[in-house]
C-alpha positions as CSV (number, residue, x, y, z in Angstrom):
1,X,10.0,31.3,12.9
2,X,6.8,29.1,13.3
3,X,5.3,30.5,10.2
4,X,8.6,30.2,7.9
5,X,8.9,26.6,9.1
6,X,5.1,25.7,7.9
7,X,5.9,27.4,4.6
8,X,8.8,25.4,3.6
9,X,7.0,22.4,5.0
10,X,4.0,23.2,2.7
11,X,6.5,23.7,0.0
12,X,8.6,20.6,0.4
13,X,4.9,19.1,0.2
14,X,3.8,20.3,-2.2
15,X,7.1,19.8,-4.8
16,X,6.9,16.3,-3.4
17,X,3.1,15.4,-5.0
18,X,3.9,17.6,-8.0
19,X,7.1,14.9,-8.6
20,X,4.8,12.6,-8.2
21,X,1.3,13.2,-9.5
22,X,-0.5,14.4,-12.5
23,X,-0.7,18.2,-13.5
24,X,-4.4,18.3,-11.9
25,X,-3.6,16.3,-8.9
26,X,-0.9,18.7,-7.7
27,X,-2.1,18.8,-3.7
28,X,-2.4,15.3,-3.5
29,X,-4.3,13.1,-0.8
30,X,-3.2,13.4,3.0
31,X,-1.3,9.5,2.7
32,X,0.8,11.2,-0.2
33,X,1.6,14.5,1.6
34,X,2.5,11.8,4.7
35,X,3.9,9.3,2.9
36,X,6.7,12.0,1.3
37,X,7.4,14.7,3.6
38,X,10.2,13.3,4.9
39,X,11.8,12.3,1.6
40,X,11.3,15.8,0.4
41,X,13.2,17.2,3.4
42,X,15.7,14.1,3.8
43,X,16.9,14.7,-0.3
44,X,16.2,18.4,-1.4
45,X,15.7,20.7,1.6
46,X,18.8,22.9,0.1
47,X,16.1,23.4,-2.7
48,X,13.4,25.0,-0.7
49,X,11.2,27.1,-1.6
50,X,11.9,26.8,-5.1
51,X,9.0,24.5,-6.1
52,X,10.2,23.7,-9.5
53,X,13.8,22.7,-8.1
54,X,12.6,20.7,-5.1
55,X,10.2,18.9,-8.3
56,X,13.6,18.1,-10.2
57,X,15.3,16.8,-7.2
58,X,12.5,14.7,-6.2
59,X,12.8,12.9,-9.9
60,X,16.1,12.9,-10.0
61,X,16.0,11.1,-6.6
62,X,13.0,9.0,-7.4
63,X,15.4,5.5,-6.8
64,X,16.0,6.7,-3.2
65,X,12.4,7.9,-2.8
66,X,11.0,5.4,0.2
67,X,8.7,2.8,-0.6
68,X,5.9,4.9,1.3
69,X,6.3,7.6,-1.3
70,X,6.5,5.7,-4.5
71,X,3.7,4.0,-3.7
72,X,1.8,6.8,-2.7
73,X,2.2,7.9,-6.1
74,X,-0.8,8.0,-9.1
75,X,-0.8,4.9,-11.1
């Protein structure tokens, strides 16, 4: 159960930067992977693991995204 829990948490992660970051900056910094975890699981959890849906639901919730996240984001 452990190891199913850190692989949707690494995949919530993960779609989380990718919504939010460049093509090559895909794993993002540890503030970003903090800043967003929560949002990722708070707004598209039913979405895990796909990658590319939990990247659309991140967009399409950008507006809801906390402050934390969208700041975290690349400029």
């Amino acid at each position: 159960m452990t190891k199913i829990r850190a692989t949707l948490i690494g995949t919530a992660i993960l779609a989380a930067l990718i919504a939010s970051s460049a093509p090559g900056f895909a794993q993002g910094t540890p503030e970003q992977r903090s800043a967003c975890t929560g949002d990722a699981f708070k707004y598209c959890s039913a979405h895990i693991p796909s990658v590319s849906a939990v990247t659309a639901c991140m967009k399409a919730n950008y507006s809801k995204l906390s402050d934390a996240c969208k700041a975290s984001a690349p400029k």
